[in-house]
ROZADO-820384 format. One line per 5 residues: for each residue x, y, z of C-alpha. Coordinates in steps of 0.2 Angstrom, whole numbers, plus 2048, in hexadecimal, padded with zeros to 3 digits. Example, Ala and Ser with C-alpha at 12.3 -4.5 7.8 and 13.67 -1.06 7.14 Angstrom:
BEGIN
83E,7EA,827 | 844,7FB,824
//
This chain:
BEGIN
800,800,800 | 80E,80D,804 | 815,80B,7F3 | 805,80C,7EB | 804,81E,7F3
815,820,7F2 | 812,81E,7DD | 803,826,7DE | 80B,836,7E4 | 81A,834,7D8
80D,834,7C9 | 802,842,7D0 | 813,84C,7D2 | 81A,848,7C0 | 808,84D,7BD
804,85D,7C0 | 818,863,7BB | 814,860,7AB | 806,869,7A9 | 80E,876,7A1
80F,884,7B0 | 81D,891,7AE | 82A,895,7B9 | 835,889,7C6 | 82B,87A,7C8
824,879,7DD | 830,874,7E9 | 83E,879,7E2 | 84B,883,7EC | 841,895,7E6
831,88E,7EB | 836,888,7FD | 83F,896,801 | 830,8A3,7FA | 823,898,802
82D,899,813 | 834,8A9,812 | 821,8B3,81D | 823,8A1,82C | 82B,8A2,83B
83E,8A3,83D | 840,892,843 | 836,889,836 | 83D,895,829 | 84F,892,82D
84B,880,82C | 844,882,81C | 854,88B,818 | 85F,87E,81F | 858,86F,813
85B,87C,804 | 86B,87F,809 | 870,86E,808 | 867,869,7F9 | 872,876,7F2
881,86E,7F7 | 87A,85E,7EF | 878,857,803 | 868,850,7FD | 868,843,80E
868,852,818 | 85B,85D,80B | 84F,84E,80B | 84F,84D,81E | 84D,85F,822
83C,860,813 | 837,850,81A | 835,85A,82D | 82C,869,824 | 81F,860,81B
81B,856,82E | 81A,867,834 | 806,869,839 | 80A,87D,838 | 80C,87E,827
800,886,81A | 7FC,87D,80B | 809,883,801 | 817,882,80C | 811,86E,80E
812,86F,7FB | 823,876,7F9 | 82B,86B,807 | 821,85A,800 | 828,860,7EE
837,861,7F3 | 83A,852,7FF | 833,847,7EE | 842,84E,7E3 | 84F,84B,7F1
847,838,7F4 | 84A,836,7E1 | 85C,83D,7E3 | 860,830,7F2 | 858,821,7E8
864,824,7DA | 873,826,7E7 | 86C,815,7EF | 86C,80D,7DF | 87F,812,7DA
882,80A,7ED | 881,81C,7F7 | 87F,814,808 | 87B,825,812 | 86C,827,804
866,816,80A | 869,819,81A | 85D,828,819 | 851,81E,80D | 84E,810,819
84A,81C,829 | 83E,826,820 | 835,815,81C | 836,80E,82A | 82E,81D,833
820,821,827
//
């Protein structure tokens, strides 16, 4: 059942990015740190901190930091959005590092599934 969602989600996401809208596709690096830039500090800086490492192509830390925000029950809808966006593309990131035998990707891969 979880990879049925799992999929589901991956489809919807692949979805709606090709439906042609301009600009940065959501979740990208712009989009988190617009739709976090009016929160407060702590959940901002957080926000600033998983950008900051997907920047540096630390995508472990990226996905972890994204996957905190989008637990996060203060959100609004769009921060959720940007932070769920986000964590998707870093999850693809660390399954490709998985796959070419990057054991701190899997490392990270397995917690997240085991604590879903």
């Amino acid at each position: 059942m979880k990879r049925f969602l799992f999929t589901a989600a991956l489809f919807l996401t692949v979805g709606l990015a090709a439906c042609g809208k301009s600009g940065p596709p959501a979740g990208t690096a712009t989009n988190v740190q617009s739709a976090f830039k009016a929160t407060r500090a702590d959940i901002r800086e957080f926000a600033d901190q998983g950008v900051e490492a997907e920047a540096k192509g630390d995508f472990n830390t990226a996905f972890v930091h994204y996957r905190a925000l989008s637990l996060n029950p203060e959100l609004t809808q769009e921060q959720r959005n940007a932070a769920n966006e986000s964590m998707l593309q870093m999850g693809a990131k660390l399954r490709e590092g998985a796959k070419n035998g990057d054991k701190e990707a899997e490392k990270v891969l397995d917690n997240y599934r085991d604590t879903k």
